[in-house]
C-alpha positions in Angstrom: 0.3 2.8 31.9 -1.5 2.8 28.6 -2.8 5.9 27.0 -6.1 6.3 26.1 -7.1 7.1 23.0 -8.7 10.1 23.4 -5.3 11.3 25.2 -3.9 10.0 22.0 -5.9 11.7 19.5 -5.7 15.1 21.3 -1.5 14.6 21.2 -1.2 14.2 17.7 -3.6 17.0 17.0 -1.8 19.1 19.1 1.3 17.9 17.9 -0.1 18.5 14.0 -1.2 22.1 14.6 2.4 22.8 15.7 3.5 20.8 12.7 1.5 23.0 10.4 2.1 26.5 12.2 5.8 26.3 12.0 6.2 24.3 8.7 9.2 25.9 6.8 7.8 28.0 4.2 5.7 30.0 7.2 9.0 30.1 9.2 11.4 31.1 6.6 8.7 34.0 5.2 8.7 35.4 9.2 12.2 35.3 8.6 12.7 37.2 5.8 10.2 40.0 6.4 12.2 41.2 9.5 15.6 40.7 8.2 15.8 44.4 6.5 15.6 45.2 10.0 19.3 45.1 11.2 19.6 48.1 8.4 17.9 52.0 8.0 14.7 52.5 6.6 12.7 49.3 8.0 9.7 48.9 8.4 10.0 51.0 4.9 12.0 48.2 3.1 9.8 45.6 4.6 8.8 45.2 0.8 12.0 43.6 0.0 11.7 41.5 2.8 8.2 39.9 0.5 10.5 39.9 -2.3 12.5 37.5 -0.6 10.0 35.5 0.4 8.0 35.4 -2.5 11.0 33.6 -4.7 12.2 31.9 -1.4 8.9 30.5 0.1 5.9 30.9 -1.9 6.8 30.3 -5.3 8.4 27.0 -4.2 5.4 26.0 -2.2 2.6 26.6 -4.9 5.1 24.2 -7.1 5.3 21.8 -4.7 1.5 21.7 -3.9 0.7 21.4 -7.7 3.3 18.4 -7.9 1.3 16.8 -4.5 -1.8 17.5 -6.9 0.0 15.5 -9.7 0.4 12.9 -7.7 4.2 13.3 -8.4 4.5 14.2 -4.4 3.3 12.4 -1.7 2.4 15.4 0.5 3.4 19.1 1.3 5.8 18.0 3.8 7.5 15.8 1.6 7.5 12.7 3.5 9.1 10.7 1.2 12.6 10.6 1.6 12.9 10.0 -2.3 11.4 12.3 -3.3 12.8 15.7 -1.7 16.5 16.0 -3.1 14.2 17.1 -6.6 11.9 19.3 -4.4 14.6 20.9 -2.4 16.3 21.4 -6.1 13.3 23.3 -7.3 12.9 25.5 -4.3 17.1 26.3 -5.3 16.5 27.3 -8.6 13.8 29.3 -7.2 16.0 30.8 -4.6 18.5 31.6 -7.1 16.3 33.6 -9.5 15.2 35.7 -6.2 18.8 36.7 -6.0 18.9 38.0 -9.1 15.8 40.0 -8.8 16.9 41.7 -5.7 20.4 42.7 -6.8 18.4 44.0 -9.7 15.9 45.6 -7.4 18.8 47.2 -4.7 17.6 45.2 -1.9 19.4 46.3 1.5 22.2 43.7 1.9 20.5 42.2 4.9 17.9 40.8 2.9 20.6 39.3 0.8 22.4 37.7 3.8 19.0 36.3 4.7 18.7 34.5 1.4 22.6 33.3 1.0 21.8 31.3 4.6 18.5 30.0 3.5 21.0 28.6 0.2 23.3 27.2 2.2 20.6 24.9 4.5 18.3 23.8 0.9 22.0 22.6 -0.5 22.9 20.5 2.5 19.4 19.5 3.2 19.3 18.5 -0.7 22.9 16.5 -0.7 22.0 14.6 2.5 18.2 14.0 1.5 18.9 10.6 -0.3 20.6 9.2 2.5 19.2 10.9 5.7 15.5 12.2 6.3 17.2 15.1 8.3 14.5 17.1 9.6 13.4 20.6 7.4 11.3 21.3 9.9 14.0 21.5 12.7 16.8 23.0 11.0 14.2 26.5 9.9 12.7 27.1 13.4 15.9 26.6 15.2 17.5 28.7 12.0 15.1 31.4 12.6 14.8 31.4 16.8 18.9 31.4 16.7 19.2 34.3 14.1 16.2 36.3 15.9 18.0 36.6 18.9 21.1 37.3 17.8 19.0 40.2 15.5 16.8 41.3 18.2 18.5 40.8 21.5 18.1 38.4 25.1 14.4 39.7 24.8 13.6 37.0 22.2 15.2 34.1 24.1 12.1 32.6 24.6 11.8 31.8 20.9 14.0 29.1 21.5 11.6 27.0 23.7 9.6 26.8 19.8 12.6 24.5 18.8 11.9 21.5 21.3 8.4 21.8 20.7 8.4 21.9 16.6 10.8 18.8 17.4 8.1 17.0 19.6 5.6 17.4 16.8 7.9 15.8 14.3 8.2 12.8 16.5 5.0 12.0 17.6 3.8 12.5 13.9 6.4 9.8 13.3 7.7 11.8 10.5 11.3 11.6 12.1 13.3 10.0 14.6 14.7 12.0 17.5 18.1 12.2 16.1 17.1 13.3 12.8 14.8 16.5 14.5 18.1 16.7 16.5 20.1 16.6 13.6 18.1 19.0 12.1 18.1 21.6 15.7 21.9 21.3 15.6 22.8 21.6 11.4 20.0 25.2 11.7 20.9 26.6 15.0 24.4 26.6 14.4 25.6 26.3 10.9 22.7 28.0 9.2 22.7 30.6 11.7 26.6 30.6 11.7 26.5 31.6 8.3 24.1 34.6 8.7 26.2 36.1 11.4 29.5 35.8 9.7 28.2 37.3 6.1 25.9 40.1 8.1 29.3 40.6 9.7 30.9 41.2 6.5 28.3 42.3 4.1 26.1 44.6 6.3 27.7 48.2 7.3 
């Protein structure tokens, strides 16, 4: 049966709201404001938590909105398959220099943690880039849900259901194929969150 296109139209708003909400750099900030949390003094140390995010997120999406600006980008979400091993570069150097800062500033380890498994996703996502439009989106929400619960407990299983539905969006947006937002699911759900749990294991009393 066909569907209409007003049917149509309300899908891929739908589907482009969810797109926008959970777009990385929102995802990833949620992320690290609550990851002092695993250690004494939060909500206190929340500040570091903005640190984080501030070298980690925003900084490397006001560059990459002046570059769509330039016309050197095709969009925020970097559609162009091209175009996001440079992108995701930036965002590293980025990344990096917000190490620095909060070993200088005596951030609480978690934070740190936080940051090293954010690292290890832009590097993979950057390497495979050229060859694979693996989806960003994907890998940070099912990053994120994954690492929550582990963090926070069973109560915030329900998180998870956020990781088929950012997937949907992706689809229906045509931005990826199914096996690239599955791709995506798998490579943040398991390895990115893999790697928080075994350096908080080691690196946070």
């Amino acid at each position: 049966m066909a569907i209409s296109g007003s049917t149509l139209r309300a899908k891929n708003r739908a589907a482009r709201w969810v797109t926008e909400a959970f777009q990385p750099p929102v995802v990833v900030s949620i992320q690290l404001l609550i990851s002092p949390i695993t250690q004494p003094g939060f909500p206190g140390t929340v500040g570091y938590g903005a640190l984080a995010a501030l070298f980690v997120c925003v900084l490397p999406l006001f560059l990459l909105l002046m570059l769509v600006r330039l016309g050197k980008v095709t969009d925020h979400h970097v559609s162009d398959r091209r175009q996001r091993a440079p992108v995701l570069l930036m965002a590293l150097a980025s990344i990096l220099a917000g190490l620095l800062v909060l070993a200088a500033a005596g951030a609480p380890q978690s934070v740190v943690v936080m940051v090293l498994a954010v690292v290890a996703g832009v590097v993979v996502l950057a390497a495979v880039s050229p060859f694979w439009k693996i989806s960003g989106h994907a890998a940070a929400m099912s990053s994120a849900a994954v690492i929550s619960v582990l963090m926070l407990g069973p109560a915030w299983l329900p998180l998870l259901l956020l990781v088929p539905a950012v997937g949907w969006s992706r689809v229906v947006l045509r931005a990826h194929t199914v096996a690239q937002v599955v791709a995506g699911s798998l490579f943040g759900g398991v390895v990115m969150a893999g790697i928080w749990f075994a350096l908080q294991g080691r690196m946070v009393a």
